[in-house]
N, C-alpha and C positions, 0 to 999 in steps of 0.2 A: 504494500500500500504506500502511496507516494503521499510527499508531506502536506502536498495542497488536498487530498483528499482527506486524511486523516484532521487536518485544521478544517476542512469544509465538514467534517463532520462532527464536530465539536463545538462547531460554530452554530448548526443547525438541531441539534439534538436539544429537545425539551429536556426539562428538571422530570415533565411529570413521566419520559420513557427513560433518563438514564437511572431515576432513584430504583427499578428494575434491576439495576446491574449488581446492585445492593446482595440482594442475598444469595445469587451466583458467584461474585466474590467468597460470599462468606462461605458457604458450600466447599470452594477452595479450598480456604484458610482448614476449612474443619475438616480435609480432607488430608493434608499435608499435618497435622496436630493428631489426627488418628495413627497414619502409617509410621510418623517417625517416634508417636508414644507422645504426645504432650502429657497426657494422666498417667503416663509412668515417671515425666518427671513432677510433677506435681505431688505423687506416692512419695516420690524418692526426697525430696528438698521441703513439703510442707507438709510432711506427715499423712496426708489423706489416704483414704483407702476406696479408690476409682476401680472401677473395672472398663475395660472397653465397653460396655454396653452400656454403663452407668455414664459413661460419656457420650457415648452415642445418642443415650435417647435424651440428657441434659441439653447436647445441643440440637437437638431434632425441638424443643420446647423454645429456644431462641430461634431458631427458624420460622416456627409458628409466630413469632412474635414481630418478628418482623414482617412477615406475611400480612397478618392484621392491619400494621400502622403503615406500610406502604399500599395497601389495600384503601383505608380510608383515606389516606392522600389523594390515590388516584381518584375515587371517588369524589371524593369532597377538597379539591386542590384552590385549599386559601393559605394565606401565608401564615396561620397559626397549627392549623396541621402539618405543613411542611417546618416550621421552627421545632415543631417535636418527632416528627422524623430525622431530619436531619439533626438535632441534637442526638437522638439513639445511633445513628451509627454515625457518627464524630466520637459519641464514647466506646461504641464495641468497635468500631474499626480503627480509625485515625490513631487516638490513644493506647488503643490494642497491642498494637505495632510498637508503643514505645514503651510498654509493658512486661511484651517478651522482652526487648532489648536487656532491658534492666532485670529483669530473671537471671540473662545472660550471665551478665557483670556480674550481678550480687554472688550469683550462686557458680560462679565462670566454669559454665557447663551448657551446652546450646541448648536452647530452650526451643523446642518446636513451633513454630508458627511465626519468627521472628521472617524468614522468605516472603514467605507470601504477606506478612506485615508489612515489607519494607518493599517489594516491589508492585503488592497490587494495593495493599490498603492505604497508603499513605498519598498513590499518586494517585488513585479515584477519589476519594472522600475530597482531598483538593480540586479535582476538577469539577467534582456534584457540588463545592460550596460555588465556583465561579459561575458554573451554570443555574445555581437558584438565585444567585443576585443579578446574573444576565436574566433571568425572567422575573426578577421583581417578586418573586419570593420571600427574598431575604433584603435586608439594609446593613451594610456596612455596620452598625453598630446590631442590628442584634445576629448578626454572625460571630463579632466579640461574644455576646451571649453566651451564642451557640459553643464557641472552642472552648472560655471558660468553664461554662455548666458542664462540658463535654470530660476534661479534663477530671474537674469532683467528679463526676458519675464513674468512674472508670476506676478513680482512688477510692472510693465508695463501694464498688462492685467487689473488690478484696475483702469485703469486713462481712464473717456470715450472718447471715438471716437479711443484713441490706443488700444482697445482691437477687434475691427472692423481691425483695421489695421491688428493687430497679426493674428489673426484670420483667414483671407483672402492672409494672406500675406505667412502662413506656408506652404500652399499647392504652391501656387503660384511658390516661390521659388524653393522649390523641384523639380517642371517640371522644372522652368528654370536651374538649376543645370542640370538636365538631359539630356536635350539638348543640353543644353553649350557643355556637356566634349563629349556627342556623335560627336558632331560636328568639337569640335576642337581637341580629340582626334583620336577617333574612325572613323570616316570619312574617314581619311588622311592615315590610314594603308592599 
């Protein structure tokens, strides 16, 4: 693919088909974190006790979750459904990536999913933020938002029973966002 098509295509791609690219990415990531054992190093350096299956079907439940809140995006594409999509994966992607890294370092032992952190998560989640401020999605200031809250959620996602929280909480919100403004905006027109 030549560079004028690949920028004509980046150029042209809506927020509301690239945030799709979202959980095929992640699919990835969970896919390259299964084979090289991310939950055996997790076993190994945090004490837990995963099983492959116990992993599998944890992130088959973020899957679903992201399913939902890119679901009502599409559906319902205002810019406070897209600030909480895009806030969820800034923190399970973007942040993700510099997660492993630091697993790395801390524990200097390669931490699985730090590849596909570093060459798909870090350079999508940047190009879906440029693409939802090139469609008025987003504003310059609450894409700050966006990477700060992204940044907590992700240090938060480590600490147990707030990552159940997060977790459950991303989609959750998104519907009610969506409702909310349907309701007290849209309704009243």
């Amino acid at each position: 693919m030549s560079d004028s098509k690949i920028k004509d295509f980046f150029s042209n791609i809506t927020f509301r088909k690239a945030i799709w690219f979202a959980p095929l990415i992640y699919l990835m990531h969970m896919i390259e974190e299964a084979v090289l054992g991310f939950y055996v190093f997790m076993n190994v350096h945090h004490g837990t006790n995963v099983t492959l299956v116990g992993f599998l079907l944890a992130n088959m439940m973020i899957m679903i979750m992201y399913l939902i809140v890119i679901t009502t995006f599409t559906v319902y594409s205002k810019p406070i459904t897209a600030f909480f999509a895009l806030l969820g994966i800034t923190a399970a992607q973007f942040f993700n990536a510099f997660a492993h890294l630091i697993y790395s370092i801390y524990f200097l032992d390669f931490c699985p999913g730090v590849i596909t952190g570093f060459a798909l998560y870090i350079p999508f989640v940047s190009i879906l933020w440029w693409i939802a401020y090139k469609d008025e999605y987003v504003t310059k200031q609450s894409l700050a938002v966006i990477i700060v809250l992204g940044a907590v959620l992700m240090a938060l996602f480590e600490v147990p029973f707030l990552n159940v929280v997060i977790l459950f909480g991303w989609p959750i919100l998104t519907l009610l966002s969506a409702l909310i403004y349907h309701y007290r905006f849209e309704k009243s027109e």
